[in-house]
C-alpha positions as CSV (number, residue, x, y, z in Angstrom):
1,X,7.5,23.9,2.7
2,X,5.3,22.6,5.6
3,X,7.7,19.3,6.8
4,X,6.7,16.5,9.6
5,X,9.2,17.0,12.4
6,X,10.2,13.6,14.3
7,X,8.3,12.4,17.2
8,X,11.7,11.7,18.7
9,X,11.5,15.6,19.5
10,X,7.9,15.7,20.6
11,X,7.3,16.8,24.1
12,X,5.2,13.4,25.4
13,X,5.5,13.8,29.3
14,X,1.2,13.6,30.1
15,X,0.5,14.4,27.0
16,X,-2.4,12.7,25.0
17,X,-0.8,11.8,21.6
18,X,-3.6,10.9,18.8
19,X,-2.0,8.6,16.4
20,X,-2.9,7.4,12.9
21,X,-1.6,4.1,11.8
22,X,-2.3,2.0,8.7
23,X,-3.8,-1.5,10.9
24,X,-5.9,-1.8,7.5
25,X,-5.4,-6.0,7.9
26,X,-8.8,-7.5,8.9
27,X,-10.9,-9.4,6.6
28,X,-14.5,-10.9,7.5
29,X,-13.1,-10.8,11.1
30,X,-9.7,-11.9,10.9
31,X,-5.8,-11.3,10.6
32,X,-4.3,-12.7,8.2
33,X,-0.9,-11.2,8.0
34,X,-0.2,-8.7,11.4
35,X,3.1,-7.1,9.2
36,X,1.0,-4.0,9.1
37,X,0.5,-3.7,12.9
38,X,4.0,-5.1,14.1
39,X,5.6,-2.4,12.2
40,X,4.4,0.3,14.3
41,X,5.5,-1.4,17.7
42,X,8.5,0.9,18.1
43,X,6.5,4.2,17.5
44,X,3.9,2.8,20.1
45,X,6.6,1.5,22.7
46,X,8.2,5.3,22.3
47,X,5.2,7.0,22.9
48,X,4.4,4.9,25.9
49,X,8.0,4.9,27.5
50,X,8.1,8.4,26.9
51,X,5.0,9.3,29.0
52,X,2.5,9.6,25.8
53,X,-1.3,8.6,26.4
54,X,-2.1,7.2,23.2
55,X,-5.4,7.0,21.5
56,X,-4.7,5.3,18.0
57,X,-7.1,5.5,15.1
58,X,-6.7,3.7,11.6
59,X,-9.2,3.0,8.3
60,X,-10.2,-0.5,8.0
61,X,-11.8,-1.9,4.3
62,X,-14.1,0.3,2.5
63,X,-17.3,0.5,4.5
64,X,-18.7,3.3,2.6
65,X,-20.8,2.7,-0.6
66,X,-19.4,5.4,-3.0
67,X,-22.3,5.6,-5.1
68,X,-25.1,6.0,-2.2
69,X,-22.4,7.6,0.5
70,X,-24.1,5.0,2.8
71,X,-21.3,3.8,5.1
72,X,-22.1,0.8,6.6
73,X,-20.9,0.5,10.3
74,X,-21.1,-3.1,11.3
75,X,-18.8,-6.0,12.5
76,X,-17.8,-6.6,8.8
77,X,-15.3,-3.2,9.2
78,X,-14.5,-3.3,12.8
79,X,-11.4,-2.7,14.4
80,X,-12.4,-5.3,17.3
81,X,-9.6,-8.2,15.9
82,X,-6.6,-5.4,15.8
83,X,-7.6,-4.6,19.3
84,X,-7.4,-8.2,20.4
85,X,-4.1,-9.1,19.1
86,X,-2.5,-5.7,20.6
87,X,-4.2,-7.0,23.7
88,X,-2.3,-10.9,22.8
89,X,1.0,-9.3,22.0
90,X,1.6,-6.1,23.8
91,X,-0.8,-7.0,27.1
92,X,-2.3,-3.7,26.4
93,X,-6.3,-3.1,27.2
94,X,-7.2,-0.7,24.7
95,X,-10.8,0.9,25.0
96,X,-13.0,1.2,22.1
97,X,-15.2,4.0,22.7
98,X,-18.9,3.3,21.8
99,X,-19.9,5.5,19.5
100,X,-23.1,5.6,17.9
101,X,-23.6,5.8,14.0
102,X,-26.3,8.3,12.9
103,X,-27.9,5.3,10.5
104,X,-26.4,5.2,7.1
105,X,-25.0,8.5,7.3
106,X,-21.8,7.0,9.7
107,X,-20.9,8.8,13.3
108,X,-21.6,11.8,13.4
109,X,-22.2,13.7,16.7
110,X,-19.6,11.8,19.0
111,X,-17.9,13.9,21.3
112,X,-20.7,13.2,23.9
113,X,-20.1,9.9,24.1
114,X,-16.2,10.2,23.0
115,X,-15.3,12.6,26.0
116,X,-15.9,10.4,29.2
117,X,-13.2,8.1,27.8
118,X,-10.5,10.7,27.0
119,X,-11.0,11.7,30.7
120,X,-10.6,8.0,32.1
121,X,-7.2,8.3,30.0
122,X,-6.1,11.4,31.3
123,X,-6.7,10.0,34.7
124,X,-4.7,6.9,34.3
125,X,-7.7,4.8,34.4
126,X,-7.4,3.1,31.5
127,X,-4.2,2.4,29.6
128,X,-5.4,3.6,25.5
129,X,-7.9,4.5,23.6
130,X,-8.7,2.8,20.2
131,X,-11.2,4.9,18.1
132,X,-13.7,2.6,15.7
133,X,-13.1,2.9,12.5
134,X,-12.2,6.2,11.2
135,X,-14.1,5.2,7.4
136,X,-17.1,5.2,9.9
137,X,-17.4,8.3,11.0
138,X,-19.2,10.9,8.6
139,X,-16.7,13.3,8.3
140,X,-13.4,11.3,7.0
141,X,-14.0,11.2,3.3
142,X,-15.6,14.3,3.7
143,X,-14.4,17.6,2.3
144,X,-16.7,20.1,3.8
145,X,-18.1,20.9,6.7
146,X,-18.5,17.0,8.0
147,X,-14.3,17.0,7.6
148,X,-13.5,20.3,9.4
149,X,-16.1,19.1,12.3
150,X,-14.6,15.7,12.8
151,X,-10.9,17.5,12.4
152,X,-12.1,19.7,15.4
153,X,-13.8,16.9,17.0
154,X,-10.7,14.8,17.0
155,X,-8.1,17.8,17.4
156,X,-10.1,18.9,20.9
157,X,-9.2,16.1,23.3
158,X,-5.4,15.8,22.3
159,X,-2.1,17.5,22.9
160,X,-0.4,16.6,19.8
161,X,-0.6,14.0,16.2
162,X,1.5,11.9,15.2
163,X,1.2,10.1,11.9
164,X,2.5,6.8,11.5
165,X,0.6,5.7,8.4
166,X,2.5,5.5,5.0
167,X,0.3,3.2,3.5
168,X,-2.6,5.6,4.3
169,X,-1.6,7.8,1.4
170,X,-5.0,9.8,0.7
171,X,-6.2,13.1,1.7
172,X,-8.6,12.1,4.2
173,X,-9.3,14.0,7.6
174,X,-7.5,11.5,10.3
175,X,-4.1,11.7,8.2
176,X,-4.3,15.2,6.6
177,X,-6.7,17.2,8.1
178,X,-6.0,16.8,11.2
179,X,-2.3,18.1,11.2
180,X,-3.5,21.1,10.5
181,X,-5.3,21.3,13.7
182,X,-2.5,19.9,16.2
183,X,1.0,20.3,16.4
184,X,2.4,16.8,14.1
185,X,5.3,14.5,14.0
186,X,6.4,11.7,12.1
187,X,6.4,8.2,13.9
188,X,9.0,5.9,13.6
189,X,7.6,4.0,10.4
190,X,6.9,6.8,8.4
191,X,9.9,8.1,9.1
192,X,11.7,4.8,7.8
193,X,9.1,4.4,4.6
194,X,9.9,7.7,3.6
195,X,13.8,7.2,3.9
196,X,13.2,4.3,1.5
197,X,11.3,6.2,-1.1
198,X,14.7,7.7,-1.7
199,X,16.2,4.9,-2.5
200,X,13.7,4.9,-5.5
201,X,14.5,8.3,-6.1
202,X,17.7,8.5,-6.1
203,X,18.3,4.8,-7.1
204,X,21.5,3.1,-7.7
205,X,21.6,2.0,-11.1
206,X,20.7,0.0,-13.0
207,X,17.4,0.9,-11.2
208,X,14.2,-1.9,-12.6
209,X,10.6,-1.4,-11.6
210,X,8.0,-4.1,-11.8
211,X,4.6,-2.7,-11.8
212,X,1.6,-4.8,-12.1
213,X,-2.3,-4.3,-12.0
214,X,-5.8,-5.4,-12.5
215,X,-6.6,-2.0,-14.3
216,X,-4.4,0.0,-16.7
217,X,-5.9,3.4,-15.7
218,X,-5.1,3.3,-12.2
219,X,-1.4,3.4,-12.6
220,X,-1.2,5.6,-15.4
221,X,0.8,8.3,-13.6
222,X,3.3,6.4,-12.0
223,X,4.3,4.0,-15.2
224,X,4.7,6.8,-17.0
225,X,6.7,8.3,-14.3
226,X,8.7,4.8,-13.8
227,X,9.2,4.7,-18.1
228,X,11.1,8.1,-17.8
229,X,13.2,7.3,-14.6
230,X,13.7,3.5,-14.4
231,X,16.1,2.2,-16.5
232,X,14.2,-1.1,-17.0
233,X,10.4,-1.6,-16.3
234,X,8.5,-4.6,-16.8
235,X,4.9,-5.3,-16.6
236,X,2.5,-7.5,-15.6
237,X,-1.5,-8.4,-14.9
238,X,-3.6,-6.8,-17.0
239,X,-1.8,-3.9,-17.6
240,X,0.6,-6.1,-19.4
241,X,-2.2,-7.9,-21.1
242,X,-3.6,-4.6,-22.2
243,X,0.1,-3.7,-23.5
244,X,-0.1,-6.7,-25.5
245,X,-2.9,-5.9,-27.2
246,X,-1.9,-2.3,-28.7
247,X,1.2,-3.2,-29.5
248,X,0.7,-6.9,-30.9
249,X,-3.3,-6.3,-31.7
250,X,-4.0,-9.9,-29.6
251,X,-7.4,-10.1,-28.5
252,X,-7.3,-11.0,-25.2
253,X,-10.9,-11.4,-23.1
254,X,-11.4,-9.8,-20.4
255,X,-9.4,-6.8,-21.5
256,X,-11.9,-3.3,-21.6
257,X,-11.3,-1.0,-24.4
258,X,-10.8,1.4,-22.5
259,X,-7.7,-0.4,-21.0
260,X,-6.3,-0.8,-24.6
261,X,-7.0,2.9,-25.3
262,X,-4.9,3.6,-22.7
263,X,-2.1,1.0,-23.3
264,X,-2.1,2.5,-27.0
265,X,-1.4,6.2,-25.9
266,X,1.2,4.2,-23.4
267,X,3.1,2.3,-26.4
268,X,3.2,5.5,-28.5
269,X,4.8,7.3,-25.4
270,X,7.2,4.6,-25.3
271,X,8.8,4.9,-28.1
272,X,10.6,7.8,-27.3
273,X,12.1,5.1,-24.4
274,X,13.4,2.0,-26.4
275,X,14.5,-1.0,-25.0
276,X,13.2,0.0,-21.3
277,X,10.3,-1.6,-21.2
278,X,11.4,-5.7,-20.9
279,X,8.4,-7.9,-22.3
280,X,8.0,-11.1,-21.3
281,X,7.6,-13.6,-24.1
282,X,5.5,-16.5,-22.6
283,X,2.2,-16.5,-21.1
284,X,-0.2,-18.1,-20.0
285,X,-3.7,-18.4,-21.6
286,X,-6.8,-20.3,-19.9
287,X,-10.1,-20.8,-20.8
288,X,-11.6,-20.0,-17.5
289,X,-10.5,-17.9,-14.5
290,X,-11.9,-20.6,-12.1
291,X,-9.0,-22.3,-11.4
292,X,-5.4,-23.9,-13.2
293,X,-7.5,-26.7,-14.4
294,X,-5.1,-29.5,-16.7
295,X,-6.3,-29.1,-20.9
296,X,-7.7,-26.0,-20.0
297,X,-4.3,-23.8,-20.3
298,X,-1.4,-23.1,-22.1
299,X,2.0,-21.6,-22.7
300,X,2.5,-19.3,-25.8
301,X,5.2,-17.0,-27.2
302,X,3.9,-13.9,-27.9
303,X,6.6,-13.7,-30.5
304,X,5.7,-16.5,-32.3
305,X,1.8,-15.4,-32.3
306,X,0.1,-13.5,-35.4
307,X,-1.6,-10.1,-35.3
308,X,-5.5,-10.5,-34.4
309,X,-4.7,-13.5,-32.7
310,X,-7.9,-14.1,-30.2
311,X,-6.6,-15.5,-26.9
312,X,-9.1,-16.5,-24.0
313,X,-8.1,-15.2,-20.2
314,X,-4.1,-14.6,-20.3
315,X,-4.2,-15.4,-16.4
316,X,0.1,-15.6,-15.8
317,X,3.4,-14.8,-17.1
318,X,4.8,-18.5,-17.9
319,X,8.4,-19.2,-15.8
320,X,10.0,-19.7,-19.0
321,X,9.4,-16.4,-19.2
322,X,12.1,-15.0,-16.4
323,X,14.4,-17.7,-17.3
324,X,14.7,-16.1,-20.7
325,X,18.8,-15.3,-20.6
326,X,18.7,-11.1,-21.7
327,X,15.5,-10.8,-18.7
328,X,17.8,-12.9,-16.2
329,X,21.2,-10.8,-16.6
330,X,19.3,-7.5,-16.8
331,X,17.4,-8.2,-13.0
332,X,20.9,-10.1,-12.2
333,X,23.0,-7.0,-13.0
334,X,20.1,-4.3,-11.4
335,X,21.5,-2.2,-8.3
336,X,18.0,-1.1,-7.3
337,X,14.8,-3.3,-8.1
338,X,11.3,-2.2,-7.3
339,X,8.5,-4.2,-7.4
340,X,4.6,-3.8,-6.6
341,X,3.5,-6.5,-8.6
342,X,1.5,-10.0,-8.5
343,X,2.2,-11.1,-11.9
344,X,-0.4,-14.1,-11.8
345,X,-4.6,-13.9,-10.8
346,X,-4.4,-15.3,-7.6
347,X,-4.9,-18.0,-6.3
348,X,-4.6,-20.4,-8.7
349,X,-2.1,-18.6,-11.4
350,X,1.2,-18.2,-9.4
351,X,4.2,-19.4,-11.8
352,X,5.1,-16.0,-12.8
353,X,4.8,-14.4,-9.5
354,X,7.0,-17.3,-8.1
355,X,9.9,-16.9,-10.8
356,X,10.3,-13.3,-10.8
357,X,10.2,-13.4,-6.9
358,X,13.3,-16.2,-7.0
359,X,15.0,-14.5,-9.9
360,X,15.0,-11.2,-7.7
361,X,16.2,-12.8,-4.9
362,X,19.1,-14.5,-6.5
363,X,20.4,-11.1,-7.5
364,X,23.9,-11.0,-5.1
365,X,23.7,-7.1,-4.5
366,X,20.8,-5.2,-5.7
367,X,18.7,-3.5,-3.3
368,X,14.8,-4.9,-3.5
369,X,12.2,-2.7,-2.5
370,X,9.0,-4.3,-2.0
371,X,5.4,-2.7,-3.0
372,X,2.9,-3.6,0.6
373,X,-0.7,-5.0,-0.2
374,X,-1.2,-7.7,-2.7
375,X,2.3,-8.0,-3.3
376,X,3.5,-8.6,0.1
377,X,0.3,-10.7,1.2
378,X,1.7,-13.4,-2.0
379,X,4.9,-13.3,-1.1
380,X,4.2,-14.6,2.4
381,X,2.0,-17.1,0.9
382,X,3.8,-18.4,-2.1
383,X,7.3,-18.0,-0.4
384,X,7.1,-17.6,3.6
385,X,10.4,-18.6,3.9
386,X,11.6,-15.8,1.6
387,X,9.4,-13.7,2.9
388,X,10.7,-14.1,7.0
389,X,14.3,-13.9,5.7
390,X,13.3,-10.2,3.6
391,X,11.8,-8.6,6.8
392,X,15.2,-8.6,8.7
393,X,17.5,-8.6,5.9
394,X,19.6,-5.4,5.1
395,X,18.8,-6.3,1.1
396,X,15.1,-6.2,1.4
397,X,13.1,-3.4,2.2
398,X,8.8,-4.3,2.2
399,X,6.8,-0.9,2.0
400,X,3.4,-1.1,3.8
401,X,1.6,0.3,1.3
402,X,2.2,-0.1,-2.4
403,X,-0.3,2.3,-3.9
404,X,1.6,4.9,-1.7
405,X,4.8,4.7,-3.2
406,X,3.4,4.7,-6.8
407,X,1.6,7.9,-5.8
408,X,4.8,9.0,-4.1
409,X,6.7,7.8,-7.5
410,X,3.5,9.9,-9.6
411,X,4.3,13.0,-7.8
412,X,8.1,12.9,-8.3
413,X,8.2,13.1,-4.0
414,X,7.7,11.8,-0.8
415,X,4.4,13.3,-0.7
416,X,5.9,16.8,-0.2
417,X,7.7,16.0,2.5
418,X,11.6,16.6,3.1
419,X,13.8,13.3,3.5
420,X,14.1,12.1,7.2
421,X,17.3,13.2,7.7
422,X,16.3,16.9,6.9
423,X,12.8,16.3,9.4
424,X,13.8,19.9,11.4
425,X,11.7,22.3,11.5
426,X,9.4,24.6,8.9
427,X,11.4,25.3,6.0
């Protein structure tokens, strides 16, 4: 097996290091939590103190139009804010090359305009290159000739790669291809995401996951990955919604067929699994999903509710729900708990995400592994005070990207790659 060595054994002295971070953070122009960035400080200080030239390149939104493969290059997707507060925090000018987008079709044909900047970097002229955003350019979603170009591109004007971005899970050319190209290390952050994947793993039991989603067939793989392994998993969102309807036949609006098909196939499976999967007796129905408006919601128990029952928008899990005493000692008695969940539809439904976040938290040893995206951004919001004292405490751990551990969790490894501690050489 191929394995990421550590950058800690890279060879930096003068060397141009091309690294891919996940600074995926910016929307319609701003910042709104800088977690993402601030975790890759000591990878960028070690590069830098070490000699390293760095010219750092990350995804930002979804500028292409996956129907059309238009990809819309405008200030809407630009890396210009991440730029800014690097320049705030670190006092480091990074240099966004200018390069120009072949119309709808992205950039293309950059290295003309790409080149006279790497050589101002090699001269010490400037302190770092920033690329635009790599969903920009033609060839990073690409899997032809578009990818292997770009890969070249790219691999051409540096030494070595260094991959700092976990959250950054998918095949794409500025985290996969590219290795191929150059000779590649871990950074710092990867190095510490994937050390905490085996804490999920190998967890110390009793192990609980809390998986929640808008969608049932996007986290297919991984719940049925997390119903063999986990010793308790609870759901929430619509998956759990779509779980109450095949196994209690409620009809709950907004819930697609096809959703139910797959929740169906998902209690069957579960069967051969009983009493892992903790439900959550009390929700919360509303008549519209335009806000937590008063005589317009309302508590039920889905034990106390008939088959067929029709149910407007379930839009929460009801508190009541987590202080229920068998769901309090199981998460109060859990070793490992891992959660990549926001149990409520933001912003206005936030009871349950608010309970289960306290009830975790007043669990005196477990470990709690934290999902990144939506999970962390309404933990900050809902709980900031919480959420500073998780950052630095040994307890917590928050993942920068929660659809990369499930994926992680889907495959049954750290995306093929060896634990840290074993981050050598080829095996």
């Amino acid at each position: 097996m191929k394995v990421l060595k550590s950058v800690k054994e890279a060879d930096l002295r003068n060397k141009i290091v091309l690294l891919r971070v996940d600074h995926n953070v910016v929307k319609k122009g701003f910042i709104h939590d800088p977690y993402r960035i601030d975790v890759t400080f000591p990878t960028l200080f070690n590069i830098v103190s070490r000699g390293g030239k760095l010219i750092i390149m990350t995804h930002n939104g979804r500028p292409k139009n996956k129907k059309t493969g238009e990809i819309d290059v405008s200030e809407a997707s630009s890396i210009e804010p991440i730029v800014e507060y690097l320049k705030k925090k670190l006092q480091i000018n990074f240099v966004i090359p200018q390069l120009k987008a072949n119309g709808k079709a992205g950039i293309t044909d950059f290295m003309d305009d790409l080149k006279p900047v790497v050589d101002q970097l090699r001269n010490n002229e400037i302190e770092g290159i920033y690329l635009p955003n790599t969903r920009w350019f033609a060839g990073e979603e690409d899997k032809g000739e578009l990818a292997e170009a770009m890969a070249n591109d790219l691999a051409s004007i540096a030494d070595l790669f260094v991959n700092d971005a976990f959250g950054s899970w998918q095949a794409h050319t500025s985290t996969y291809k590219i290795a191929e190209k150059l000779p590649s290390y871990a950074g710092f952050l990867m190095e510490k995401e994937i050390n905490n994947l085996e804490r999920i793993f190998k967890p110390n039991r009793p192990f609980i996951a809390v998986v929640a989603g808008a969608k049932f067939d996007t986290k297919i793989e991984p719940l049925y990955a997390l119903l063999r392994e986990a010793d308790y998993l609870v759901l929430g969102g619509v998956i759990y919604n779509a779980y109450l309807s095949a196994k209690y036949g409620f009809q709950i609006n907004g819930i697609s067929e096809e959703d139910i098909e797959h929740a169906r196939k998902f209690v069957e499976y579960s069967a051969d699994f009983p009493g892992k999967i903790v439900e959550l007796k009390y929700i919360i129905e509303s008549d519209t999903m335009d806000g937590k408006i008063d005589g317009k919601y309302r508590k039920h128990n889905i034990l106390m509710l008939e088959k067929g029952t029709k149910l407007n928008f379930v839009l929460d899990i009801a508190k009541e729900s987590f202080n229920d005493p068998e769901v309090h000692s199981i998460f109060h008695k859990a070793h490992t708990i891992f959660v990549n969940a926001v149990m409520g539809y933001t912003p206005h439904f936030n009871e349950g995400t608010i309970a289960l976040d306290e009830l975790i938290d007043d669990n005196p040893q477990g470990i709690k592994l934290y999902g990144g995206g939506d999970t962390l951004q309404e933990l900050k919001r809902l709980l900031p005070g919480l959420y500073i004292m998780a950052i630095d405490s040994p307890n917590y751990y928050i993942f920068t990207g929660g659809g990369a551990v499930l994926k992680a969790v889907e495959s049954g490894n750290a995306f093929g790659i060896k634990p840290i501690s074993l981050l050598t050489q080829d095996a």
